[in-house]
N, CA, C and O of each residue as an XYZ file, in Angstrom:
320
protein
N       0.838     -1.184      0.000
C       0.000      0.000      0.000
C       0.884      1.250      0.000
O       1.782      1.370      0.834
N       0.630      2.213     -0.959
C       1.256      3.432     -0.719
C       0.344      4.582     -0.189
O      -0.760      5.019     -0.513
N       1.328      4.905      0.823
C       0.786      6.207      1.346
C       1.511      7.720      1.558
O       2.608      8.045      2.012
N       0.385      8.479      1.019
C       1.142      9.655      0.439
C       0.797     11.042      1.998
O      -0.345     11.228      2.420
N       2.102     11.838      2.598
C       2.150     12.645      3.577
C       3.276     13.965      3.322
O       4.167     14.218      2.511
N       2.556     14.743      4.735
C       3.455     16.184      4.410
C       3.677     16.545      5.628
O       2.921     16.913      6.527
N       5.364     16.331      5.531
C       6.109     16.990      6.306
C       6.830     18.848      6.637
O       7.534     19.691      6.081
N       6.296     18.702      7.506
C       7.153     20.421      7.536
C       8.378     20.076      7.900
O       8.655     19.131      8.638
N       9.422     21.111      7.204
C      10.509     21.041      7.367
C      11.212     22.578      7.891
O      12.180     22.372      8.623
N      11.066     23.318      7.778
C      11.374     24.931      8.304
C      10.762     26.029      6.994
O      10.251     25.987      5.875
N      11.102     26.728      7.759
C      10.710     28.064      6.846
C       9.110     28.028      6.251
O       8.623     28.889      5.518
N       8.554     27.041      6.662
C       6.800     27.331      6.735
C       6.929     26.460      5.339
O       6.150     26.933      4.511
N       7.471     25.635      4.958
C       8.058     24.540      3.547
C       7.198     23.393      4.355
O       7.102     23.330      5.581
N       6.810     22.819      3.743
C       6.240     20.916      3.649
C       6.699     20.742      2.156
O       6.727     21.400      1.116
N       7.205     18.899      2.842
C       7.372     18.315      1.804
C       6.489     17.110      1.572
O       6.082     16.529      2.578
N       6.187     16.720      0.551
C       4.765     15.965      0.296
C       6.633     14.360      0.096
O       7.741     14.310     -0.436
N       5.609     13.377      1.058
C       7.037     11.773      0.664
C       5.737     10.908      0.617
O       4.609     11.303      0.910
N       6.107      9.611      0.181
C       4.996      9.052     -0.258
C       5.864      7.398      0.560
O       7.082      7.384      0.738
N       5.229      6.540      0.832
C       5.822      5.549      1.661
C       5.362      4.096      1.387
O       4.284      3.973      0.806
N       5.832      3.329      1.625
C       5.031      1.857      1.255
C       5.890      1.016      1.284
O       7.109      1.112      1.139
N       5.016     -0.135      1.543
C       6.392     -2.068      2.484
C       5.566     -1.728      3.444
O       4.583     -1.008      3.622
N       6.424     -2.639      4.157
C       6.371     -2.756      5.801
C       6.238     -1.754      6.159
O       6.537     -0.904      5.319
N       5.692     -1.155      7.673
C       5.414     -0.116      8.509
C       6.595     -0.006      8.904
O       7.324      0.982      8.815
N       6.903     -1.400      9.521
C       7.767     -1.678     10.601
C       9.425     -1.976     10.184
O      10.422     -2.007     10.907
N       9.245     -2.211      8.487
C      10.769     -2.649      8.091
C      11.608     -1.214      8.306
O      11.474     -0.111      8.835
N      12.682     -2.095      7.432
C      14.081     -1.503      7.137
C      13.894     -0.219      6.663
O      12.861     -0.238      5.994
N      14.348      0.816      6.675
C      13.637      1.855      6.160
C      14.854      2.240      4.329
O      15.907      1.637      4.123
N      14.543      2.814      3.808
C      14.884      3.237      2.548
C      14.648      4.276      1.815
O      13.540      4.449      1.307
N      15.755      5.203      1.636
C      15.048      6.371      1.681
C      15.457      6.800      0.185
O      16.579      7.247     -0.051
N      14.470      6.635     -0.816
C      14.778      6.755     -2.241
C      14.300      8.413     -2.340
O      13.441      9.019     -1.700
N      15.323      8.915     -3.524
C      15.818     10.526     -3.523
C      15.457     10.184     -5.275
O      15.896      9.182     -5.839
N      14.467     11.368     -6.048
C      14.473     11.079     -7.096
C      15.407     12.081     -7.733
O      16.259     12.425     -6.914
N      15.542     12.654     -8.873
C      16.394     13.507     -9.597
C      15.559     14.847    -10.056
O      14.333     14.916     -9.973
N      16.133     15.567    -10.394
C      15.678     17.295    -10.863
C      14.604     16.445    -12.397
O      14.808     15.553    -13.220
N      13.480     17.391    -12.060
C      12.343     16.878    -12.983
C      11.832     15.601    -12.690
O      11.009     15.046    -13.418
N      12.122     15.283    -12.023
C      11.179     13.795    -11.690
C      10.431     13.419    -10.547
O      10.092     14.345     -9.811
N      10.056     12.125    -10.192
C       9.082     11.883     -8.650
C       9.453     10.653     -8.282
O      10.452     10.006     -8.597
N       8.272     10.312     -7.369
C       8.423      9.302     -6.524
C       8.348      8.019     -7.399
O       8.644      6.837     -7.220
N       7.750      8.852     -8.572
C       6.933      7.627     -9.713
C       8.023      6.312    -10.194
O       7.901      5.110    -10.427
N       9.178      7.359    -10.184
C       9.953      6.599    -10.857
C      10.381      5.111     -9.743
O      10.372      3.984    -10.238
N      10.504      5.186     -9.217
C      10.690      4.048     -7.975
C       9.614      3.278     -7.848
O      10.000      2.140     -7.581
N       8.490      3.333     -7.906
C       6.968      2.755     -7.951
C       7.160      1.135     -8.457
O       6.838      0.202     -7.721
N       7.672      0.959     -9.674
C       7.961     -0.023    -10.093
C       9.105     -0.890     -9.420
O       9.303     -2.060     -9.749
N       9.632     -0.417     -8.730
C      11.071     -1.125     -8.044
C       9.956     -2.130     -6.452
O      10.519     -2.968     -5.748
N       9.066     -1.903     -6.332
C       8.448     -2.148     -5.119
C       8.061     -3.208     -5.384
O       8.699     -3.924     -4.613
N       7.426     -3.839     -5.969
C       7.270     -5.522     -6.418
C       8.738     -5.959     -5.922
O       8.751     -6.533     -4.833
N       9.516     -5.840     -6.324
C      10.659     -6.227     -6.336
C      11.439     -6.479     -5.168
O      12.273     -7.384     -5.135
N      11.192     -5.681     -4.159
C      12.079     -4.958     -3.636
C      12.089     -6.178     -1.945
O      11.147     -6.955     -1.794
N      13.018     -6.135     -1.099
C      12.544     -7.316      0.174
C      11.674     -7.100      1.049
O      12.105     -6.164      1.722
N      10.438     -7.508      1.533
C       9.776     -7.231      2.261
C       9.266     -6.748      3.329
O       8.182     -6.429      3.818
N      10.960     -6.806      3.670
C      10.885     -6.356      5.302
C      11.368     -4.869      5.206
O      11.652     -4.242      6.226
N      11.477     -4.167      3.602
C      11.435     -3.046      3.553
C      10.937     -1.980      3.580
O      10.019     -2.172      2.782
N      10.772     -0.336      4.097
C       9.918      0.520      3.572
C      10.530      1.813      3.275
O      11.139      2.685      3.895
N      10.124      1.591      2.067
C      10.480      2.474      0.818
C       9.401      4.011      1.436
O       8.206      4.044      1.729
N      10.433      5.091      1.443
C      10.172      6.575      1.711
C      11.116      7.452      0.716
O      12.336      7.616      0.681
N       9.897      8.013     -0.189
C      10.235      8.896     -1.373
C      10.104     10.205     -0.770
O       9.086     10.479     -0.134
N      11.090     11.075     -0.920
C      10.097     12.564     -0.582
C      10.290     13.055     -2.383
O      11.088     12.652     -3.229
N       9.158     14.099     -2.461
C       9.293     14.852     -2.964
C      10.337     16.299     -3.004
O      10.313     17.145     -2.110
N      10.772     16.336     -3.596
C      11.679     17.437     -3.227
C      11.142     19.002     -3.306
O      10.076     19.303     -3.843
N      11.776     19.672     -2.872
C      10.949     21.473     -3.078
C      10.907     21.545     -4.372
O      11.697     21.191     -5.248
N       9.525     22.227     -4.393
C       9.200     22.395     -5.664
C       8.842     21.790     -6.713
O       8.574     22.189     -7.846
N       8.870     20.188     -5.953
C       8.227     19.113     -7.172
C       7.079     18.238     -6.814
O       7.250     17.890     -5.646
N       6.386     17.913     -7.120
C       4.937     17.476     -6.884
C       4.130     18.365     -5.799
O       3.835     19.560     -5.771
N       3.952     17.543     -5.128
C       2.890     18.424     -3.859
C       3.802     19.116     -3.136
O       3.402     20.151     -2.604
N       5.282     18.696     -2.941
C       5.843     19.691     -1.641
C       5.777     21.364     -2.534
O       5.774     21.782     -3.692
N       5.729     21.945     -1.021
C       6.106     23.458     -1.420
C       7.207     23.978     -2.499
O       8.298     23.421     -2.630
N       6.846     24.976     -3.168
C       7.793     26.013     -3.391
C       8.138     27.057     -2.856
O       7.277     27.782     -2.357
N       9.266     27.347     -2.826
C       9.534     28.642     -1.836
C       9.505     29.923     -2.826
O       9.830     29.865     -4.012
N       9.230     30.654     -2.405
C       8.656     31.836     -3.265
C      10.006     32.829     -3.416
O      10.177     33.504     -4.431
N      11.003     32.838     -2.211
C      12.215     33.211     -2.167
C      12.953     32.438     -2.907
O      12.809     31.247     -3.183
N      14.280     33.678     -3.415
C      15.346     32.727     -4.015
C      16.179     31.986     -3.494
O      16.840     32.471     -2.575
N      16.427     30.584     -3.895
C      16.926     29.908     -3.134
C      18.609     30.212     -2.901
O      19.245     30.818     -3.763
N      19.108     29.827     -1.917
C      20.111     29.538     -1.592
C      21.034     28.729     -0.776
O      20.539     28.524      0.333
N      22.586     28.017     -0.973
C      22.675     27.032     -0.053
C      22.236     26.781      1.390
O      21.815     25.682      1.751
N      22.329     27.659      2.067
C      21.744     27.992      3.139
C      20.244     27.294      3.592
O      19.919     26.860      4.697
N      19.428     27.350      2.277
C      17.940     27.535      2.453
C      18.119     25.987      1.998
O      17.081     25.634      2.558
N      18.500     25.042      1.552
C      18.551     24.197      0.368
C      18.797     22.844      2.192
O      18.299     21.718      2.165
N      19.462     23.271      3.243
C      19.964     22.563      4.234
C      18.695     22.210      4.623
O      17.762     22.978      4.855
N      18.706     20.929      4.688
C      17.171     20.414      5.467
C      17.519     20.243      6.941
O      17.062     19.213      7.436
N      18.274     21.077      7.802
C      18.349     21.443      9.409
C      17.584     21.986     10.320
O      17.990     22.104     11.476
């Protein structure tokens, strides 16, 4: 089952990650690339060991998480 959530992270930002496996497994934390989503990993989940759970975030500015309306900078980019 996938399930899709939103995290705040600072600066009044949520990020939309989407999750699925086990509750309780191994955790796995798949990072997609500039222009893309969680989608791309979707298919790896059949696959993947059971006792795993697969956690996609969305990154700023791509699917449901926020955009920041400010320009970004390294600073802002630190998920701290």
């Amino acid at each position: 089952m996938v399930t899709k959530r939103k995290l705040p992270v600072r600066d009044g930002i949520s990020l939309e990650f989407v999750e699925a496996g086990d509750e309780k497994g191994i955790p796995l934390l798949l990072i997609h690339g500039i222009a893309d989503s969680w989608n791309a990993f979707l298919r790896l989940h059949p696959f993947l060991d059971r006792n795993l759970r697969m956690i996609a975030p969305y990154l700023r500015g791509h699917g449901e998480s926020d955009k920041p309306v400010a320009a970004m900078t390294a600073k802002k980019w630190q998920m701290t």
